[in-house]
C-alpha positions as CSV (number, residue, x, y, z in Angstrom):
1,X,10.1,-6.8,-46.7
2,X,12.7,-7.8,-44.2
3,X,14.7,-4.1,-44.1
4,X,18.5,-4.9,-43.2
5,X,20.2,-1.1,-42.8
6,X,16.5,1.1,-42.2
7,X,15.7,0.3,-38.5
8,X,12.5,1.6,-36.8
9,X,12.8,2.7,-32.8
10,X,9.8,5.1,-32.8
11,X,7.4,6.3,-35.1
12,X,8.5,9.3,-37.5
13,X,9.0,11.5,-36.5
14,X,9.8,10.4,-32.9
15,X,9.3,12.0,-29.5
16,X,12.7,13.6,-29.3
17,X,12.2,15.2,-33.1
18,X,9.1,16.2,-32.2
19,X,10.3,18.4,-29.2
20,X,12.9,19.8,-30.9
21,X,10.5,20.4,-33.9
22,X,8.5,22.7,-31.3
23,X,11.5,24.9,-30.7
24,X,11.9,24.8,-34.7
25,X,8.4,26.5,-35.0
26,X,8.8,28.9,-32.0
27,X,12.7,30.4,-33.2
28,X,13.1,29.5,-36.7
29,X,11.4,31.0,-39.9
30,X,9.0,28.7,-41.7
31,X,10.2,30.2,-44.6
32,X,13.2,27.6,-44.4
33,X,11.4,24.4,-46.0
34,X,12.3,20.7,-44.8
35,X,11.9,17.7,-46.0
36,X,12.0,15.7,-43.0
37,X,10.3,16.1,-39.5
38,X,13.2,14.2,-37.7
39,X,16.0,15.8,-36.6
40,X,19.8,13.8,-37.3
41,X,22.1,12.5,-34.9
42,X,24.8,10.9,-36.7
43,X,25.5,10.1,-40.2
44,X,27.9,7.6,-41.9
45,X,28.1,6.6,-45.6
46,X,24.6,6.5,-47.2
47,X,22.7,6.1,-43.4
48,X,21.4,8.6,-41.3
49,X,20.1,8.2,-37.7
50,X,17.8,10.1,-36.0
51,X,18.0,11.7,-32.8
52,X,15.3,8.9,-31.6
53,X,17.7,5.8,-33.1
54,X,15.8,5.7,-36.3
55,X,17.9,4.4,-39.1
56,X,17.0,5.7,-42.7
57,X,19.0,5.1,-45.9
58,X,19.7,8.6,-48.1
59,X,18.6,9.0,-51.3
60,X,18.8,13.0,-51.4
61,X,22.5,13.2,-50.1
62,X,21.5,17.0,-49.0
63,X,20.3,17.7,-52.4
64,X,23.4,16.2,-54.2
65,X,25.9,17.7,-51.9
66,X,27.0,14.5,-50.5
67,X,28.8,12.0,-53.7
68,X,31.1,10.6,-51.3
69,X,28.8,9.7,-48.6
70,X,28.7,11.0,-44.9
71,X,31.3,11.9,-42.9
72,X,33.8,9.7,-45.3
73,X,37.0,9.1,-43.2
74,X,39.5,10.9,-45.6
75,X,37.5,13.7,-45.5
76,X,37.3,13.7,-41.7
77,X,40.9,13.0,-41.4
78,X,41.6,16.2,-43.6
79,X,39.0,18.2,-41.5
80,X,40.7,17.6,-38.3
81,X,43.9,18.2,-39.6
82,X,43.4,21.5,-40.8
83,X,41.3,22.3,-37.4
84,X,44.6,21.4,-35.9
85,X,46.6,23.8,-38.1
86,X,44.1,26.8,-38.1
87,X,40.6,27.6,-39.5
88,X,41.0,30.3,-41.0
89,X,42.6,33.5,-41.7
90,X,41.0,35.0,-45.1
91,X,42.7,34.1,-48.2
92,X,42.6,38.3,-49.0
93,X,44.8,38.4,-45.6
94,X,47.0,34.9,-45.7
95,X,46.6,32.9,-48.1
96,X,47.1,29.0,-47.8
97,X,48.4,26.0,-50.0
98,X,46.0,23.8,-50.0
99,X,43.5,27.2,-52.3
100,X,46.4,26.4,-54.8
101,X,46.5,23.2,-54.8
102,X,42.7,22.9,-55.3
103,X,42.6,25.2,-58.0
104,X,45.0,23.5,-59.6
105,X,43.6,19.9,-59.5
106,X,40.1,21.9,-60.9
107,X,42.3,23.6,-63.9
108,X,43.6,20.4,-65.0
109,X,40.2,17.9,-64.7
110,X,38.0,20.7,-66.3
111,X,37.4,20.4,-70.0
112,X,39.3,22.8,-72.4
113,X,42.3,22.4,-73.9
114,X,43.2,26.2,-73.0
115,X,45.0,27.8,-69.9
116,X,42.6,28.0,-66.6
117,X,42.0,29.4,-63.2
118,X,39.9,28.8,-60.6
119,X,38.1,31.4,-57.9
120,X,36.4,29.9,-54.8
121,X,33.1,31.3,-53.2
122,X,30.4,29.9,-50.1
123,X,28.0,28.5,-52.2
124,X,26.2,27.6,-55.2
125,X,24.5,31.3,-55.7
126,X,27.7,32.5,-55.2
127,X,29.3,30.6,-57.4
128,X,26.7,31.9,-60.3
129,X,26.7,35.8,-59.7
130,X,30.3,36.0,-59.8
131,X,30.2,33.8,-63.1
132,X,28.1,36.6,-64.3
133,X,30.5,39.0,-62.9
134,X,33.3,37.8,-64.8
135,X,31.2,37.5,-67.9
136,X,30.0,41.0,-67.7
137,X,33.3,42.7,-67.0
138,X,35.2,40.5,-69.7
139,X,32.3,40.9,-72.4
140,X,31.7,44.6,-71.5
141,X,28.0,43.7,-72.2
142,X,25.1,43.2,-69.5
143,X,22.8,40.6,-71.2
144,X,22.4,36.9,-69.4
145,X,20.5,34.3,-70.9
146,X,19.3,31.6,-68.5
147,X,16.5,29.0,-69.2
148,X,12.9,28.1,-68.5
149,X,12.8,25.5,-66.1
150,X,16.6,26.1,-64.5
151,X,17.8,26.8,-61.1
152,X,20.4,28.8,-60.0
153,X,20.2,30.0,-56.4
154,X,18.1,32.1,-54.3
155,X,20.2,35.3,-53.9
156,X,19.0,38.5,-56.0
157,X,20.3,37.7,-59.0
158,X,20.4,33.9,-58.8
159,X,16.8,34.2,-58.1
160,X,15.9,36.0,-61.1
161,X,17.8,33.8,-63.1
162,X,15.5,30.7,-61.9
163,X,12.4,30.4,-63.7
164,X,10.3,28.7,-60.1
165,X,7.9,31.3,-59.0
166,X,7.0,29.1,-56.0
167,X,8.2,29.5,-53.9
168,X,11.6,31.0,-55.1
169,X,10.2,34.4,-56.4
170,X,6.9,35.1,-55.3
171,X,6.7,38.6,-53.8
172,X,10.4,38.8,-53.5
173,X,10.6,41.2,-56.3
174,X,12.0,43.7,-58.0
175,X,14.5,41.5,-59.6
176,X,17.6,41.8,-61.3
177,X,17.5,43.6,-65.0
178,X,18.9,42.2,-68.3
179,X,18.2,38.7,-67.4
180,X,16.7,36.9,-70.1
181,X,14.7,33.3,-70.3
182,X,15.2,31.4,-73.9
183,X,13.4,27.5,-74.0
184,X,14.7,24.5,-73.0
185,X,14.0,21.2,-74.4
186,X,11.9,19.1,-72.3
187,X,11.6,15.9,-74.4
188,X,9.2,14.4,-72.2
189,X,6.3,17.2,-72.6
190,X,7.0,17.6,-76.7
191,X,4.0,17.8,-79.1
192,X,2.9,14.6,-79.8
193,X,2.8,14.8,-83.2
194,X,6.8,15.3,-83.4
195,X,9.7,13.1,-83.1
196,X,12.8,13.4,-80.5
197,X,14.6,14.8,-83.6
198,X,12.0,17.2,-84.8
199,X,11.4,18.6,-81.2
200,X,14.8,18.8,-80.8
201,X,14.7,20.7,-84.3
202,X,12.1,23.3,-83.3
203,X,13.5,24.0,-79.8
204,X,16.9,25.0,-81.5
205,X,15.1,27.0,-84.2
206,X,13.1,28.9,-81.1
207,X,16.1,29.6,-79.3
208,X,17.2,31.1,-82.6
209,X,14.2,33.0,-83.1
210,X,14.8,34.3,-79.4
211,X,17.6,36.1,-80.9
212,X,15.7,38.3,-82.5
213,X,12.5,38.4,-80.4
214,X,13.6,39.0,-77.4
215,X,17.0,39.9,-77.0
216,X,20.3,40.8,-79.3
217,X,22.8,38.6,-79.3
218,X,25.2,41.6,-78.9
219,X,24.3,42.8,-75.8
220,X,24.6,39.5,-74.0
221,X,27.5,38.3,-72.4
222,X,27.0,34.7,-71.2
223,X,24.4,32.2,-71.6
224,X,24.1,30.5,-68.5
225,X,23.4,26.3,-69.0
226,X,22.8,23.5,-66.5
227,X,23.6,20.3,-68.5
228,X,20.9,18.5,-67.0
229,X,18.4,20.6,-65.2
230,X,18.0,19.6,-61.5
231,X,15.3,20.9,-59.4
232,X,13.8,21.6,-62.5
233,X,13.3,17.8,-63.2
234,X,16.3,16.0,-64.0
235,X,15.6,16.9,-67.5
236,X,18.0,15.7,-69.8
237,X,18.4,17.9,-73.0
238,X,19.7,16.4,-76.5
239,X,23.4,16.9,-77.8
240,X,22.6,18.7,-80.6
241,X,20.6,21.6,-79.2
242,X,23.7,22.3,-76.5
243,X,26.0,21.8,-79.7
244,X,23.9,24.3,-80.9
245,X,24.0,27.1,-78.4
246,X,27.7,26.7,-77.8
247,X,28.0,26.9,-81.8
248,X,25.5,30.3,-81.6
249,X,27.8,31.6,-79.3
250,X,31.1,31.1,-80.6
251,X,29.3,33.0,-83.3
252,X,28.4,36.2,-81.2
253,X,31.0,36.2,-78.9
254,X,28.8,35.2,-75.8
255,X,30.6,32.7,-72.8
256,X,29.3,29.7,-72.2
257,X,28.8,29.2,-68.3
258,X,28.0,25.3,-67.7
259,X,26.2,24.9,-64.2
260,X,27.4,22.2,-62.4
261,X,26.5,22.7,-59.1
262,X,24.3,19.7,-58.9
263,X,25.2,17.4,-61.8
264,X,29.3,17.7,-61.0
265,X,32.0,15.6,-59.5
266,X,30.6,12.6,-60.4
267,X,27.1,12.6,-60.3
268,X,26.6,11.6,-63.9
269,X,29.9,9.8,-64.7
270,X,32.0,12.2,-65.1
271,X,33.7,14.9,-63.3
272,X,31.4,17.4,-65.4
273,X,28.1,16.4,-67.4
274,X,28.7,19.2,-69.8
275,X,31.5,16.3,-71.3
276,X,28.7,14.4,-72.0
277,X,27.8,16.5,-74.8
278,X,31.2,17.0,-76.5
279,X,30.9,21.1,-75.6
280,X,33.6,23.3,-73.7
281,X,32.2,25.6,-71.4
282,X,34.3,29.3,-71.3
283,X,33.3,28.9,-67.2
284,X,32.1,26.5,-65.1
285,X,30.4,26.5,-62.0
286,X,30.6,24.3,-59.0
287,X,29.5,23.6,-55.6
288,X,27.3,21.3,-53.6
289,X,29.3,17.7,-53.8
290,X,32.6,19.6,-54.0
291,X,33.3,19.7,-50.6
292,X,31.4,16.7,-48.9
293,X,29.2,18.8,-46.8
294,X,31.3,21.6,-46.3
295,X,30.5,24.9,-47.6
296,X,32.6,25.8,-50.6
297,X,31.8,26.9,-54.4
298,X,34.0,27.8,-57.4
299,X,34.1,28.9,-60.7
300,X,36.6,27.5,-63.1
301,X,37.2,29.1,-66.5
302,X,39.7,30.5,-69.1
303,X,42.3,32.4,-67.6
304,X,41.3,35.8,-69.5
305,X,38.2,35.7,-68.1
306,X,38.6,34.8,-64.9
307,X,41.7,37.5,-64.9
308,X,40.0,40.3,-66.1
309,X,38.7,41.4,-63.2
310,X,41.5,43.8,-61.0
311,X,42.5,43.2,-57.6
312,X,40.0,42.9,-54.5
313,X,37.1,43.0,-57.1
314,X,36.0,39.6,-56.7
315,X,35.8,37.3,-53.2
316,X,34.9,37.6,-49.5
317,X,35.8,36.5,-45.9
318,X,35.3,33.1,-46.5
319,X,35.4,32.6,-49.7
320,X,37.6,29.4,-50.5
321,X,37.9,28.6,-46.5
322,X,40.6,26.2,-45.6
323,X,37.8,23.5,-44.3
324,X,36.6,23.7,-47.7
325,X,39.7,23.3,-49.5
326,X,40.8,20.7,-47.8
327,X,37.1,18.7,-47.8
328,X,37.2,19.6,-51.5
329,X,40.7,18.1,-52.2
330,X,40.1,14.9,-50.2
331,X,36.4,14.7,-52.9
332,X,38.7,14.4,-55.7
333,X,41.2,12.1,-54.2
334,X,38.0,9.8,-53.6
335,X,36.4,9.9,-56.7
336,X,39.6,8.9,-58.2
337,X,40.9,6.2,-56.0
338,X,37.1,4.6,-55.6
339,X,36.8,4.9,-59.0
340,X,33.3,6.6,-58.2
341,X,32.8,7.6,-62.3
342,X,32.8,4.0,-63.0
343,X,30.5,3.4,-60.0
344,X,27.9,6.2,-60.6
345,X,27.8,4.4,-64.1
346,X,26.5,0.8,-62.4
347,X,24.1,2.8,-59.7
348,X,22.4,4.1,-62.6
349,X,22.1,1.5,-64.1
350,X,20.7,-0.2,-61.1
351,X,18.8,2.8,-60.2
352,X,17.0,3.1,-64.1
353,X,15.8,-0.7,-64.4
354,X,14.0,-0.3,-61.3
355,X,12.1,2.7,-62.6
356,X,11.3,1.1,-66.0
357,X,10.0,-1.9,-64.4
358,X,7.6,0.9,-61.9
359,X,6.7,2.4,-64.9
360,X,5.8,-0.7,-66.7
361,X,3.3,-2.0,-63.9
362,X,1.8,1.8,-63.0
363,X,0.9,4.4,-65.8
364,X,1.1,7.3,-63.5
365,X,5.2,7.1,-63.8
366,X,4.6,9.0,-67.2
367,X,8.6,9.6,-67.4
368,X,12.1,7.7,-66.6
369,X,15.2,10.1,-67.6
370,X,18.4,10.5,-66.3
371,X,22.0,10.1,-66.7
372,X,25.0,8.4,-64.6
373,X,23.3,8.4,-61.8
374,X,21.0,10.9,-61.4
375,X,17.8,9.6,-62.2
376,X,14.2,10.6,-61.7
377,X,10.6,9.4,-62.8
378,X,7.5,12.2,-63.2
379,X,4.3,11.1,-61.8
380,X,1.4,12.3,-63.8
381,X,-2.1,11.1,-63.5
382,X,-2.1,8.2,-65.9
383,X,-1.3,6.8,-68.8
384,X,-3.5,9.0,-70.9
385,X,-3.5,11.7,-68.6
386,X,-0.2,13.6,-68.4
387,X,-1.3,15.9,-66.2
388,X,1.3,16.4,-63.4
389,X,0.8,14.3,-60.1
390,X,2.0,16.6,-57.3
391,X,-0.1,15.2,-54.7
392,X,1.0,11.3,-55.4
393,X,4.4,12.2,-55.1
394,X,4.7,14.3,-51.8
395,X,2.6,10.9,-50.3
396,X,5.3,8.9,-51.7
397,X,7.6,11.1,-50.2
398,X,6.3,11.0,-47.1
399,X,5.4,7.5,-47.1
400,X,9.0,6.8,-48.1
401,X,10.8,9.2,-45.3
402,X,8.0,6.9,-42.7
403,X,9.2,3.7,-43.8
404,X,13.3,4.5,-43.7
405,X,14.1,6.5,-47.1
406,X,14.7,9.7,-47.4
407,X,13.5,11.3,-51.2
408,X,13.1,14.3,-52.8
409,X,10.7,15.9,-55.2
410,X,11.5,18.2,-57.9
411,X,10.1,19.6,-61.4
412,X,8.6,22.7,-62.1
413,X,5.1,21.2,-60.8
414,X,6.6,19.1,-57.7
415,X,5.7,16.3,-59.8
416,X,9.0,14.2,-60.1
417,X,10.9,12.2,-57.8
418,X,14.5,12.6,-58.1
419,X,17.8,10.1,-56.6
420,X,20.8,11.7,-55.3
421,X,22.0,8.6,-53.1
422,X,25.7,8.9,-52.1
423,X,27.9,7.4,-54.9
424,X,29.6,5.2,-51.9
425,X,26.5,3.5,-51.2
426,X,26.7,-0.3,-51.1
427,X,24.6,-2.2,-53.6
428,X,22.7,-4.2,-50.5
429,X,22.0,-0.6,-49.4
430,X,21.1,0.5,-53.0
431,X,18.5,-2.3,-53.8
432,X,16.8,-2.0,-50.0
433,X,16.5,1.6,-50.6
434,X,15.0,0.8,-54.3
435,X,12.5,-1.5,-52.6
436,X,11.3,0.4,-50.1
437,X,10.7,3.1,-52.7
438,X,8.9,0.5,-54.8
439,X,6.4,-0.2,-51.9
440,X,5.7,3.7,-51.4
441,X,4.8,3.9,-55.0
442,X,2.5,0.7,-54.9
443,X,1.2,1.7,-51.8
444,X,0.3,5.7,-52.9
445,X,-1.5,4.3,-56.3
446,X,-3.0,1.2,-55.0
447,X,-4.8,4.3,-52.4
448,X,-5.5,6.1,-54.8
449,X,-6.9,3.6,-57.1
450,X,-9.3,2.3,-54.5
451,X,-10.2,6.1,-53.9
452,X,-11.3,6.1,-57.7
């Protein structure tokens, strides 16, 4: 395959990655995971290049943090003039417009026809526990309901709410109390003998029985939902059973907290996924893609919630920097003027025949599921053997990242390779990306056939 954008100076990882790579092991924690063994020198649109002039094309976009590409010029432009101006001086000591004119833009894309604010935070976890916060104080109950399969962060409470033990939880105990798990539906692992509609029934009538099994409705102050679960899978669940809990919580007085960390500002085409599925969220939480790189989070919601706590009792130094609000600002202005809703729509599209046509020629690629574009296939061991297929896809992984693309895994079992390319990404770079991808999947199970 003649490879236009992915070029090859070295092997991977190179000399240069590798002797910084020693230093990694000698002064950082192995604790923090990567992906990669080479080490990034400049970054531009959907490429990255190594610090040995490799060239790879980005389909993880920093785990989904990068819609609008690298280092896109508006947002540069708007970094460098607010580094000009000043960095920062605490929004709790001066505050700045450009807070204001973020939360703003937020109130008015979010869904609900009701009046909003918006609170900014660091990051994603952040962006959850004060969610929570809010809930709690505005509920006056303790109860949250997150569910199996979701991911939420990795601070204390973040952490309890994410159903990964590894390597998210184990030994990091005690955890948080009154944090509750209820099912989720994971269409492609339903009983066999049921329909989409019938499974989609009997999960609804188990999150009812929950209810009463596990937990009072009462008691609980939020239920806490990403629309499409994302390191759990890029599992996709049906309208009617988010319908539903929305509906069971209008009933009880329990907020609805949409998660959007991962699946907002375009990913799935629309601002937020939770529009997908005709529901309005009481919050919403966002990070990751929000700023383009830049650390920022918020949580967006009806103004009586997110008034009712009193003054100093939510925030932090750098909560809602100045880089951020500015990075974040110059997101929307992108999505928006590159029409990059419409765009995530075609990528997917793109991105989805692809994987059918894998998953046609290999029965391993049990599952294709996604939405806009963010799209993912679960390896399993065959066509009539479901059983999930970690090992084939960290050697696709790491056959891919050799060859010029970086991927990620994801899934509960590490099982399922997920695409969070840039939304800016060219189709030429797209369908190179796609095809090296292709040949790491042909490759892993023609090895492994042969091994059989």
């Amino acid at each position: 395959m003649e490879k236009k954008f992915v070029k090859r100076q070295t092997s991977v990882p190179g000399p240069k990655s590798l002797e910084i790579l020693a230093r990694r092991k000698q002064f950082v924690p192995k604790g923090i995971s990567n992906n990669s063994a080479a080490f990034v020198k400049k970054a531009k649109g959907a490429l990255v290049c190594d610090v040995d002039g490799n060239t790879y094309i980005d389909f993880a976009g920093a785990i989904g943090t990068l819609n609008v590409g690298h280092a896109h010029p508006r947002v540069v432009k708007a970094l460098e003039e607010q580094v000009n101006d000043f960095i920062h001086t605490g929004f709790n000591v001066m505050m700045y417009e450009s807070y204001i004119d973020l939360a703003e833009k937020l109130c008015k894309l979010a869904p609900g026809n009701f009046p909003k604010q918006a609170a900014f935070f660091n990051s994603g976890a952040e962006a959850v526990e004060n969610a929570v916060k809010l809930a709690r104080k505005y509920t006056k109950r303790q109860g949250i309901v997150a569910f199996s399969r979701g991911f939420h962060g990795r601070t204390l409470l973040a952490m309890t709410m994410t159903s990964k033990v590894k390597p998210y939880k184990l030994g990091f105990g005690p955890f948080a109390p009154e944090i509750y798990k209820a099912p989720y539906p994971y269409m492609f692992r339903r009983p066999e003998r049921l329909t989409e509609q019938q499974y989609s029934k009997l999960v609804i009538a188990q999150f009812e029985q929950f209810l009463l099994s596990e937990v009072a409705p009462e008691t609980i102050a939020a239920v806490v939902m990403e629309p499409i679960q994302g390191e759990g899978g890029f599992i996709v669940p049906s309208v009617e059973f988010v319908q539903r809990v929305r509906e069971i919580c209008n009933e009880y007085g329990i907020l609805f907290i949409a998660d959007e960390i991962q699946t907002g500002f375009a990913r799935t085409g629309k601002y937020f996924a939770i529009d997908h599925f005709g529901v309005v969220p009481d919050l919403i939480t966002v990070s990751k893609s929000m700023g383009a790189g830049v650390p920022i989070s918020g949580v967006i919601g009806r103004t009586e919630i997110m008034d009712s706590a009193d003054v100093g009792e939510i925030g932090g130094t750098y909560c809602g920097s100045p880089l951020g609000c500015r990075a974040a600002l110059a997101v929307l202005d992108i999505i928006e003027e590159e029409k990059l809703n419409e765009r995530a729509l075609v990528l997917g599209e793109r991105i989805r025949s692809s994987m059918i046509g894998l998953a046609k020629r290999f029965g391993q690629i049990g599952d294709v599921r996604g939405l806009g574009a963010m799209w993912a296939m679960e390896i399993v061991m065959g066509a009539n053997d479901l059983t999930p297929n970690k090992a084939a896809v960290g050697k696709i992984v790491k056959l891919a990242g050799e060859r010029g693309l970086l991927l990620l895994s994801a899934g509960l079992y590490s099982n399922v390779i997920r695409i969070l390319m840039p939304l800016t990404i060219s189709d030429a770079e797209l369908d190179e990306g796609l095809a090296i991808l292709e040949d790491a999947v042909t490759t892993v199970f023609a090895q492994e056939e042969s091994a059989n």
